[in-house]
C-alpha positions as CSV (number, residue, x, y, z in Angstrom):
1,X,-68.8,57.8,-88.7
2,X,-67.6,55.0,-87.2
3,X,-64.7,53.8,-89.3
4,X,-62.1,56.0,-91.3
5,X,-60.4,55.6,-94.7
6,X,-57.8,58.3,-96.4
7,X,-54.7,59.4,-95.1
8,X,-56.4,62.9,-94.5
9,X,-59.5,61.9,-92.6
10,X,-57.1,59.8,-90.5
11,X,-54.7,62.5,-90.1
12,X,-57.6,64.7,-88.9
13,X,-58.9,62.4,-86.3
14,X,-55.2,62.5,-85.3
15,X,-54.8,66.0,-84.6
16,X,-58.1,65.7,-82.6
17,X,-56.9,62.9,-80.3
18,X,-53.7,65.0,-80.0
19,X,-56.2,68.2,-78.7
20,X,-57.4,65.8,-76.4
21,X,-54.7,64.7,-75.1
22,X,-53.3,67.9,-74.4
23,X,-55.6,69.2,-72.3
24,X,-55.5,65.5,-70.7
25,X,-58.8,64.5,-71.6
26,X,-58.7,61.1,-73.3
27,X,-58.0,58.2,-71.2
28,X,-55.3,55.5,-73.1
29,X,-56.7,51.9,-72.2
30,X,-54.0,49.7,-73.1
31,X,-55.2,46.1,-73.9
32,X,-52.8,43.0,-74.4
33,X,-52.2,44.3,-78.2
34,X,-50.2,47.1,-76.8
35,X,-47.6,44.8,-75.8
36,X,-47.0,43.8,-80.0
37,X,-46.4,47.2,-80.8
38,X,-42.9,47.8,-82.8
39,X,-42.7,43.2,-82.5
40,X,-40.8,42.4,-85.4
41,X,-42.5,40.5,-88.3
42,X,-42.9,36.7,-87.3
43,X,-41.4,37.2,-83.8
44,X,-43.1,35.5,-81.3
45,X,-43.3,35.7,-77.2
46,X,-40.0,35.6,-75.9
47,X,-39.3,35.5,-72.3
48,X,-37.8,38.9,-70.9
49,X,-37.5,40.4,-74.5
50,X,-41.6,40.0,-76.2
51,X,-44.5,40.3,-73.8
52,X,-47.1,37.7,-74.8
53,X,-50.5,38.5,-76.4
54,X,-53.6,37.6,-74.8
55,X,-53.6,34.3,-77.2
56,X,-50.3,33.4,-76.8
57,X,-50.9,33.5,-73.3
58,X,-53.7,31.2,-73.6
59,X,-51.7,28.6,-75.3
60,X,-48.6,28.8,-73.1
61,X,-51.0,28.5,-70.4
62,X,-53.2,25.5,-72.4
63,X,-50.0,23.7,-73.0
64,X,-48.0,23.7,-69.5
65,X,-51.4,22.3,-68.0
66,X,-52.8,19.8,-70.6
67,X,-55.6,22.3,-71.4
68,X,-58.4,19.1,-73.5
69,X,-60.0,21.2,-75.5
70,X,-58.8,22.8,-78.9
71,X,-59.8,26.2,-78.2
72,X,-56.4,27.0,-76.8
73,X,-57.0,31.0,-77.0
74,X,-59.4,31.7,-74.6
75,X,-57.6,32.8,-71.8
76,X,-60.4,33.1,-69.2
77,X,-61.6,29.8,-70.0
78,X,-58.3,28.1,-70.1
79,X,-57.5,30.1,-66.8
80,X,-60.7,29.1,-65.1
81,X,-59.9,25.1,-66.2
82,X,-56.3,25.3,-64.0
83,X,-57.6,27.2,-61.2
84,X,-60.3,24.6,-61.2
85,X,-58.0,21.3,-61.5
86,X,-54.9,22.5,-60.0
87,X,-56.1,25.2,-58.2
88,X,-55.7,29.2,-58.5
89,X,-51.5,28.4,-57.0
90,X,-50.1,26.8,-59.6
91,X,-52.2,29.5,-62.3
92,X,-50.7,32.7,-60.2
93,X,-46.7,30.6,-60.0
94,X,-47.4,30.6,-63.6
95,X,-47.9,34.0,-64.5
96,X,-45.5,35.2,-62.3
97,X,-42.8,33.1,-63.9
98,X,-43.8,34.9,-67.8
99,X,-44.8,38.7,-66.1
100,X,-42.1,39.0,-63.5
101,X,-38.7,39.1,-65.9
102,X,-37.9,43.3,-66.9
103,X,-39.4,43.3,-70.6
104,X,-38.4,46.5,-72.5
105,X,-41.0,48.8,-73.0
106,X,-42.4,49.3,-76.3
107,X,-42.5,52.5,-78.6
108,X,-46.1,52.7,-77.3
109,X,-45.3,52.8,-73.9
110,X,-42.3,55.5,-74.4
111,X,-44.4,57.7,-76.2
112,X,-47.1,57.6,-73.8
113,X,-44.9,58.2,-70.8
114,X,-43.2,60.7,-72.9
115,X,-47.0,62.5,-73.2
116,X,-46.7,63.4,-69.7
117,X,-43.5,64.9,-69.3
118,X,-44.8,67.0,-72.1
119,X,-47.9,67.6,-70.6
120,X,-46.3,68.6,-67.4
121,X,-43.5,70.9,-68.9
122,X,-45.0,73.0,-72.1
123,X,-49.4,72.8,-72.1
124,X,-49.5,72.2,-68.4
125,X,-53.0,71.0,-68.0
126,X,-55.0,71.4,-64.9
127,X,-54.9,68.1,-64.4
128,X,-52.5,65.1,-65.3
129,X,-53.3,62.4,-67.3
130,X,-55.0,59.3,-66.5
131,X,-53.5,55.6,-68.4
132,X,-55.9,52.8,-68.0
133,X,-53.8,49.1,-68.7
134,X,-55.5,45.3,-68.5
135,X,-52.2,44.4,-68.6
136,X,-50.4,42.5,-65.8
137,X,-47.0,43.3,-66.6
138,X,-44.8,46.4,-65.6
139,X,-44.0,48.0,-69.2
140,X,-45.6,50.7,-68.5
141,X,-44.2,51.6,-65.3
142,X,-40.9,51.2,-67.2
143,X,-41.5,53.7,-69.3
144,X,-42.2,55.8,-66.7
145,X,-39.4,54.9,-64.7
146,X,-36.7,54.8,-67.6
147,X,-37.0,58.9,-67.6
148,X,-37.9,59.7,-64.6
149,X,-41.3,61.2,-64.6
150,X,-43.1,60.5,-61.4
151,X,-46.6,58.5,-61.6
152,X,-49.1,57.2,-58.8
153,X,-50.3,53.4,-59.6
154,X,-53.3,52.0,-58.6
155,X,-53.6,48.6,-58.9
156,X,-56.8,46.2,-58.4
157,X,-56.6,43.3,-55.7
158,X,-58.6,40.1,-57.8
159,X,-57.7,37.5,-54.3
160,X,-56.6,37.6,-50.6
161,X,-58.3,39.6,-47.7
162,X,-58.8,42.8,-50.0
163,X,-60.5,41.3,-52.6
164,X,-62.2,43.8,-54.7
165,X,-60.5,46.8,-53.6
166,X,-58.1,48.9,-55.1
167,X,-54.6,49.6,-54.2
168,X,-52.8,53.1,-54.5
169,X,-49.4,53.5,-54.6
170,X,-48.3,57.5,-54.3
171,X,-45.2,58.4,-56.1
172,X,-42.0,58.0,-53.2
173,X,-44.8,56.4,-50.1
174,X,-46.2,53.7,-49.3
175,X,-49.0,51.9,-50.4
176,X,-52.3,51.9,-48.8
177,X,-55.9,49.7,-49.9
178,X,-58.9,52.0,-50.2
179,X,-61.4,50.9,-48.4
180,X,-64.0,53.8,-49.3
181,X,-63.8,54.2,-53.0
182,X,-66.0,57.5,-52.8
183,X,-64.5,59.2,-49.8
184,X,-61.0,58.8,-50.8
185,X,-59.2,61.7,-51.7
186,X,-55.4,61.3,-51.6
187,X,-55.7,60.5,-55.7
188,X,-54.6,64.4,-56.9
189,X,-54.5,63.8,-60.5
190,X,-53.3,67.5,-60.4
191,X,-50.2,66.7,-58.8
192,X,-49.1,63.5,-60.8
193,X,-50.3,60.9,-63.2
194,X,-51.7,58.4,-62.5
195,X,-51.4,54.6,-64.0
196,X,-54.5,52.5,-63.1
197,X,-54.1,48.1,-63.9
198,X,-57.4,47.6,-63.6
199,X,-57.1,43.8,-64.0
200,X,-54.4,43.6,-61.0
201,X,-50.9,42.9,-61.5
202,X,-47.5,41.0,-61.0
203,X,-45.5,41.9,-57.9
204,X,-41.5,42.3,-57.0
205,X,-43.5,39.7,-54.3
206,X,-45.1,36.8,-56.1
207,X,-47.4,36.4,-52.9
208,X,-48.6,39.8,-53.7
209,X,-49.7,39.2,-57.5
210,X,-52.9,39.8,-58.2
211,X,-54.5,38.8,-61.5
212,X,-58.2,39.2,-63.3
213,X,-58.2,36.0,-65.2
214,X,-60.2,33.3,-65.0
215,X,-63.8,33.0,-65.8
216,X,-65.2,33.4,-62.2
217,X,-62.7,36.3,-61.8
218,X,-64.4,38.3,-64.2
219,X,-67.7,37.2,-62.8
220,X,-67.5,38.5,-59.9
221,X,-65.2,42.1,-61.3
222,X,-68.4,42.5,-63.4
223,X,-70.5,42.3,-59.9
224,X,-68.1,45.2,-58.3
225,X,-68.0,47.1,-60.9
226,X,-70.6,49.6,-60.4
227,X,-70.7,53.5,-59.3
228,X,-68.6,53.5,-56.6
229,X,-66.2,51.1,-58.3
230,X,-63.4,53.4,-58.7
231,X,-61.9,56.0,-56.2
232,X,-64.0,59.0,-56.3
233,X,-61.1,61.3,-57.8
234,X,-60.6,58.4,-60.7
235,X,-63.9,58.5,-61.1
236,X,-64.5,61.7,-62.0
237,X,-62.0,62.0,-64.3
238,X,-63.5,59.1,-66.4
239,X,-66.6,60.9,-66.1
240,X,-65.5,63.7,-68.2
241,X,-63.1,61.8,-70.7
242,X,-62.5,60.7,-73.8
243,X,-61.2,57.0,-74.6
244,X,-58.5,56.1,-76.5
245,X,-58.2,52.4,-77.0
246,X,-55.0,50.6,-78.0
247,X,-54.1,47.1,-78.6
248,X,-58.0,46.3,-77.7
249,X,-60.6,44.3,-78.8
250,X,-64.4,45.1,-77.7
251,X,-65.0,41.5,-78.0
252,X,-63.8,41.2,-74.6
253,X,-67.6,41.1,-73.2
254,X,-65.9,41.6,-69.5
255,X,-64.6,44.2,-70.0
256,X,-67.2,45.7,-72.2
257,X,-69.9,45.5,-69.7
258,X,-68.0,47.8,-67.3
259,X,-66.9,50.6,-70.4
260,X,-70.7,50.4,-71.0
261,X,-71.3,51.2,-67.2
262,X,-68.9,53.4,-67.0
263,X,-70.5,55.5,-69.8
264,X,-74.0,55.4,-68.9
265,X,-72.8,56.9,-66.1
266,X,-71.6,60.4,-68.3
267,X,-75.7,61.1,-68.1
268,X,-76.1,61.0,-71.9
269,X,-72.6,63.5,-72.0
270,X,-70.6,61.2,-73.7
271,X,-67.4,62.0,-74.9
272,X,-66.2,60.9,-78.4
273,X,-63.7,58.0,-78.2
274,X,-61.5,56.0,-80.6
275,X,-60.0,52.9,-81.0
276,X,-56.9,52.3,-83.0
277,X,-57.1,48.8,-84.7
278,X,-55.1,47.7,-88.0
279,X,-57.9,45.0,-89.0
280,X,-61.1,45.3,-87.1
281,X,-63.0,42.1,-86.7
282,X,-66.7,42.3,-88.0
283,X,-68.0,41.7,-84.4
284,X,-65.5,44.8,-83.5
285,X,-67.2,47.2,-86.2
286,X,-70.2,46.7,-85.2
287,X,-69.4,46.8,-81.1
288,X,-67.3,50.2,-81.6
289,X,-70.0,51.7,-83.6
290,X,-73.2,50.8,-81.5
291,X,-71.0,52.6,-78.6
292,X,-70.1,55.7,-80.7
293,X,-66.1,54.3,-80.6
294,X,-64.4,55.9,-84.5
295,X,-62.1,53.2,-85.6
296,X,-58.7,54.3,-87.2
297,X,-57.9,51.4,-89.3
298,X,-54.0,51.9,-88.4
299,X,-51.4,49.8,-87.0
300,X,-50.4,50.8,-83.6
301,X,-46.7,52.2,-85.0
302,X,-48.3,54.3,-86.8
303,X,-50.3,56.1,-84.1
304,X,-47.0,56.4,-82.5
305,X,-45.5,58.0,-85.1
306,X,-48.7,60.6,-85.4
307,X,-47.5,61.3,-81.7
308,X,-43.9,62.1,-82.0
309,X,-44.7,64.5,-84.6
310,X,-47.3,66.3,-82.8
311,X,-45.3,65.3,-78.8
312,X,-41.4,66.3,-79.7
313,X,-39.4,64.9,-77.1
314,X,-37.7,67.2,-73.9
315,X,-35.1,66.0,-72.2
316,X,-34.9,66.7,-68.4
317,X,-36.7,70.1,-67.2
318,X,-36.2,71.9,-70.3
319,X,-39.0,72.8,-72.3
320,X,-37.4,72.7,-75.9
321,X,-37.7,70.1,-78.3
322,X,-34.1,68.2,-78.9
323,X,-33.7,65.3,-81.6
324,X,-35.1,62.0,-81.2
């Protein structure tokens, strides 16, 4: 079954991405749609209040640089025509001008951070959980942050002398570049969280940011992104994991390739995944399904809502439920 109709159907594919999650098996990947969740009706990017989507990225971008042609939503493409006219500084000064302001998380990211202080105080998994984010921006760290629940972030370097590599940042130390994907260790998903921006990120630093963006970025991402892609620890965990995918689109043939990589490397053990996706696009239905992805054909707020029901909330170290 590949797409879901009924409140009850949908309500019971709920309660099985809620046993996932408690034991902290499925994997959240958080796509740019993420960043719309709880957006009020007609409400647009907004600068320090709405993240932008990946299209209205594309057009802000397409705009401020005199982008010729009319496709103005195609963000890699419109990326990869300023990097190759202007050059890849004045792309990375713009994107660190719309990511760096503090946004407010969304009700997606709360819930999610929320997750793993319930994860951590009442079923206490052997494990934590893993969140997977193409975005750029720091929402989800802001969760986080906001009540104080201590994460790892690992964040991939797209430019620069470490090109290709990954960056871990431990909770409270300092960061360090992994050189050795599959000998490093010092990734103990049993100890913390962890919160991986697989498509790099903005920095306090803007000579820091790191972005997966334009055309030839991806190009050469797709080339790295083989077995020993991730650090061995990550790895693992995504070798044994269901996918939950939210604010996505398969249609994203970048990013697709790697997900189908990553799978084929589960040895034929793959785990069911979902995708949550109000209005699936023809081209979607027929991606998720040839990959074995249900789709709930729910708005994001809703899923949310699924969660606070099943996830009540705890405040501090005390293990009781309080009112939202």
């Amino acid at each position: 079954m590949s797409i879901l109709g009924g409140d009850a159907e949908i309500d019971e594919i709920y309660g099985r991405v809620a046993r996932a999650l408690r034991k902290a098996r499925a994997v959240p990947v958080l796509g740019a749609g993420a960043n719309l969740c709880g957006r009020p009706k007609g409400a647009g990017y907004v600068p320090g209040e709405y993240l932008p989507s990946g299209a209205e990225l594309a057009d802000l971008l397409a705009g401020s640089f005199d982008y010729p042609d009319r496709d103005h939503e195609d963000l890699a493409r419109v990326s990869q025509f300023i990097a190759s006219t202007e050059g890849p500084g004045p792309l990375y000064d713009e994107l660190h001008e719309v990511f760096d302001p503090q946004y407010p998380p969304t009700m997606l990211h709360h819930i999610l951070a929320r997750l793993a202080r319930h994860l951590r105080l009442v079923d206490q998994p052997r494990e934590g959980m893993l969140y997977i984010t193409t975005n750029y921006d720091r929402a989800l760290e802001q969760a986080f942050e906001d009540i104080d629940e201590p994460f790892d972030l690992l964040t991939y370097v797209a430019d620069g002398p470490d090109r290709g590599r990954f960056r871990h940042q431990p909770h409270g130390g300092d960061p360090v570049t992994i050189d050795v994907p599959n000998e490093y260790l010092d990734i103990d998903l049993t100890v913390r969280p962890l919160i991986a921006k697989i498509h790099g990120a903005v920095e306090a630093d803007a000579s820091d940011d790191s972005y997966v963006i334009t055309e030839d970025h991806y190009v050469d991402y797709i080339s790295r992104a083989g077995e020993n892609f991730f650090p061995v620890t990550v790895q693992q965990k995504l070798l044994r994991s269901h996918f939950l995918f939210l604010g996505y689109s398969l249609r994203d043939w970048n990013f697709r390739v790697m997900l189908y990589r990553l799978w084929g490397l589960q040895n034929g053990r793959r785990y069911q995944s979902w995708a949550i996706e109000a209005n699936p696009h023809p081209v979607d239905r027929a991606a998720w399904k040839e990959r074995g992805v249900e789709i709930v054909p729910e708005r994001l707020e809703s899923f949310v809502g699924s969660l606070e029901r099943r996830f009540p909330r705890y405040s501090d170290d005390d293990p009781r439920p309080v009112s939202p």
